[in-house]
KEVEX-581388 format. One record per residue (C-alpha): chain; x, y, z. Coordinates in nm, 2 decimals. Layout:
REM residues N
<site "A",<X,Y,Z>>,
...
***
This chain:
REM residues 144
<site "A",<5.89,9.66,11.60>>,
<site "A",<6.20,9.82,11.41>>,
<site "A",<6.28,9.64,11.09>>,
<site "A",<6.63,9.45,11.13>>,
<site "A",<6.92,9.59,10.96>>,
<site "A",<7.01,9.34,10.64>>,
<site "A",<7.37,9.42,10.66>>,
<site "A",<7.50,9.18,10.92>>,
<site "A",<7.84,8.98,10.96>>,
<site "A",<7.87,8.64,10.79>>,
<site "A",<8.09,8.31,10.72>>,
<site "A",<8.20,8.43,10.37>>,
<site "A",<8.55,8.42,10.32>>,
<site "A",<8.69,8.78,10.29>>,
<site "A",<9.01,8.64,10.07>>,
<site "A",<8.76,8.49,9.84>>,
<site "A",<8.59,8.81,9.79>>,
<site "A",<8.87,9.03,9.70>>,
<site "A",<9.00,8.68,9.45>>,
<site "A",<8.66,8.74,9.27>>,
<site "A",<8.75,9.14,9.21>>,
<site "A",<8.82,9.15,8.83>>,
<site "A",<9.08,9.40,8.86>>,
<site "A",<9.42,9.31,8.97>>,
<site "A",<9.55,9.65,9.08>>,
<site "A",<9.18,9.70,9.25>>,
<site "A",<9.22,9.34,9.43>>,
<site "A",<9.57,9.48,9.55>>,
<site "A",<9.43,9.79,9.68>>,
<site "A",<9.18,9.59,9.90>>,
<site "A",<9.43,9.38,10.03>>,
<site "A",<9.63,9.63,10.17>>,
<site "A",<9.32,9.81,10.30>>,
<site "A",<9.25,9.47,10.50>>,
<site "A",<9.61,9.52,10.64>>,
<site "A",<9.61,9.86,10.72>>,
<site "A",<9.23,9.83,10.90>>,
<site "A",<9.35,9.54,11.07>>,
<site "A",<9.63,9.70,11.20>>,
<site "A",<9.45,9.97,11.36>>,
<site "A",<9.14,9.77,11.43>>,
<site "A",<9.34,9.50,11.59>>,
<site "A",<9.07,9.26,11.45>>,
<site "A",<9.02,9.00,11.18>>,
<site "A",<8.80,9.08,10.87>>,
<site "A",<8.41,8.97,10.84>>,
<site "A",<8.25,9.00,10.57>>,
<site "A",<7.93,9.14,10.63>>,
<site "A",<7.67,9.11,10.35>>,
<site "A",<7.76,9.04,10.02>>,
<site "A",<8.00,9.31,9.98>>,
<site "A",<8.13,9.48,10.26>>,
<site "A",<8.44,9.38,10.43>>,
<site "A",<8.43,9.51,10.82>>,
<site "A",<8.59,9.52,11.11>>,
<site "A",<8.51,9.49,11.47>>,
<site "A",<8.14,9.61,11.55>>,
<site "A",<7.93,9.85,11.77>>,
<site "A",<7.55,9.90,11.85>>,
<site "A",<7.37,10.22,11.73>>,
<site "A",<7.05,10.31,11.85>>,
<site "A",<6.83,10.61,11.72>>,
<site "A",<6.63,10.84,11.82>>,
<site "A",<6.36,10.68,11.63>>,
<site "A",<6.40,10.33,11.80>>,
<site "A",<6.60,10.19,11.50>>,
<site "A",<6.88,10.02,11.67>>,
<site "A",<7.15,9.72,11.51>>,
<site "A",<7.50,9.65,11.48>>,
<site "A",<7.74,9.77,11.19>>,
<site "A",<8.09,9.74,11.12>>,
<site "A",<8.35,10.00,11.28>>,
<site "A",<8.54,10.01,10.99>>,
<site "A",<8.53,9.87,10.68>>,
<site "A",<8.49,9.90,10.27>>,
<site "A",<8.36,9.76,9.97>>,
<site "A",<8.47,9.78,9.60>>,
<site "A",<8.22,9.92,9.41>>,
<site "A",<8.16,10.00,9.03>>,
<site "A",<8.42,10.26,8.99>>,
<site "A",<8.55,10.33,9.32>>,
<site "A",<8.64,10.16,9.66>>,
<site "A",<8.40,10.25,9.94>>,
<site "A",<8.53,10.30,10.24>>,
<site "A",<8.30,10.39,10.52>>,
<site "A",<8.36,10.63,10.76>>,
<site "A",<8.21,10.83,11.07>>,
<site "A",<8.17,11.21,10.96>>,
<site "A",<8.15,11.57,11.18>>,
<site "A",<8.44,11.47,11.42>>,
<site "A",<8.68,11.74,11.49>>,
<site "A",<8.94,11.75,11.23>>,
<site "A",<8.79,11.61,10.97>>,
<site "A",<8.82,11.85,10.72>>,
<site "A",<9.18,11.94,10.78>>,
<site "A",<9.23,11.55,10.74>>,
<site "A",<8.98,11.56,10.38>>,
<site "A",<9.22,11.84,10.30>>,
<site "A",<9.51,11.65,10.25>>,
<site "A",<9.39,11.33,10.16>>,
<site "A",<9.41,11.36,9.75>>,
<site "A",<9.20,11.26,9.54>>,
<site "A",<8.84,11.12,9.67>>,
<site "A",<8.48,11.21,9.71>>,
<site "A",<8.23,11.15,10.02>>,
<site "A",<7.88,11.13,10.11>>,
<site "A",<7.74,11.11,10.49>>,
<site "A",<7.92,10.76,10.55>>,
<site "A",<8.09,10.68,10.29>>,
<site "A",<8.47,10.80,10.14>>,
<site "A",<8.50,10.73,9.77>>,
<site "A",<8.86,10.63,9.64>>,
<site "A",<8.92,10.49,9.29>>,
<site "A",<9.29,10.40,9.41>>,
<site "A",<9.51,10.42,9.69>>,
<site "A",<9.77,10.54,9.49>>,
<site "A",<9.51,10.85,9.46>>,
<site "A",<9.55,10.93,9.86>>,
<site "A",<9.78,11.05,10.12>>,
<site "A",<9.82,10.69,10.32>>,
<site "A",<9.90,10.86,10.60>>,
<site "A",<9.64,11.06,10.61>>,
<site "A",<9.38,10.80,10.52>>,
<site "A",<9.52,10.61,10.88>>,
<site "A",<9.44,10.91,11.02>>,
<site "A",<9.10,10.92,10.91>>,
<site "A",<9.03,10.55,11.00>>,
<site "A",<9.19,10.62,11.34>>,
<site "A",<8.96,10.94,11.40>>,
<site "A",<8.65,10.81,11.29>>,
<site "A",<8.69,10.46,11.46>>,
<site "A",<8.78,10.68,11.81>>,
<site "A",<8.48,10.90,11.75>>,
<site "A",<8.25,10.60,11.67>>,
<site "A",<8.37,10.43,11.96>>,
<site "A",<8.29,10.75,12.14>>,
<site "A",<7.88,10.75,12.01>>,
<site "A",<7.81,10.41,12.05>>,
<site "A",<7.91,10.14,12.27>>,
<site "A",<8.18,9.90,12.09>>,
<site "A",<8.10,9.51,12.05>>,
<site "A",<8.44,9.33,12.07>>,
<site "A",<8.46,8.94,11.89>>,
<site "A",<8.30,9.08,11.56>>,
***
């Protein structure tokens, strides 16, 4: 049997999270994130884990036989940097990176220190693409 993912939605309160992050302007920075990914989301934040504040779910299931649930959207502040994660290898996803400002990324992850360091606009665009191509590669749980 398939060890069970760790990460999974729970009754933590998302406002009390981003109260406990030491720096103001950071704290700021996650609150509007919560706005904007609610906005396109259409759904409330979860906190899932410790740490990661998500938004709606879907089921993935590999070739391997791994299979669980993880957020569509969603992010996590993190040492230095905000977390945001993020589906990779959809079309347009470069030209998007290309205007974005100043971040760094990894398979599922984009790294921001601030928003004021990214095009806003262009990090919508992002979370709109990658939550449309996500939705595209795995069936979508709704109520998460």
């Amino acid at each position: 049997m398939p060890a069970e993912a760790k990460t999974k939605p729970t009754t933590a309160s998302v406002d009390d999270y981003i109260a406990a992050i030491p720096d103001d302007a950071r704290a700021e920075d996650c609150r509007r994130l919560v706005k904007l990914m609610t906005k396109l989301t259409k759904k409330k934040p979860v906190m899932w884990g410790p740490s990661i504040v998500g938004f709606d779910s879907y089921h993935y299931k590999y070739d391997s036989g791994r299979e669980g649930d993880a957020c569509l959207m969603g992010f996590s502040s993190r040492g230095s940097h905000i977390a945001i994660y993020v589906v990779s290898g959809f079309d347009g996803t470069e030209s998007i990176l290309s205007t974005l400002g100043k971040h760094k990324t990894s398979k599922a992850c984009l790294y921001i220190r601030r928003l004021a360091d990214v095009d806003l606009k262009s990090l919508e665009a992002l979370l709109a693409q990658s939550s449309a191509e996500t939705r595209r590669r795995y069936r979508t749980r709704t109520g998460v």
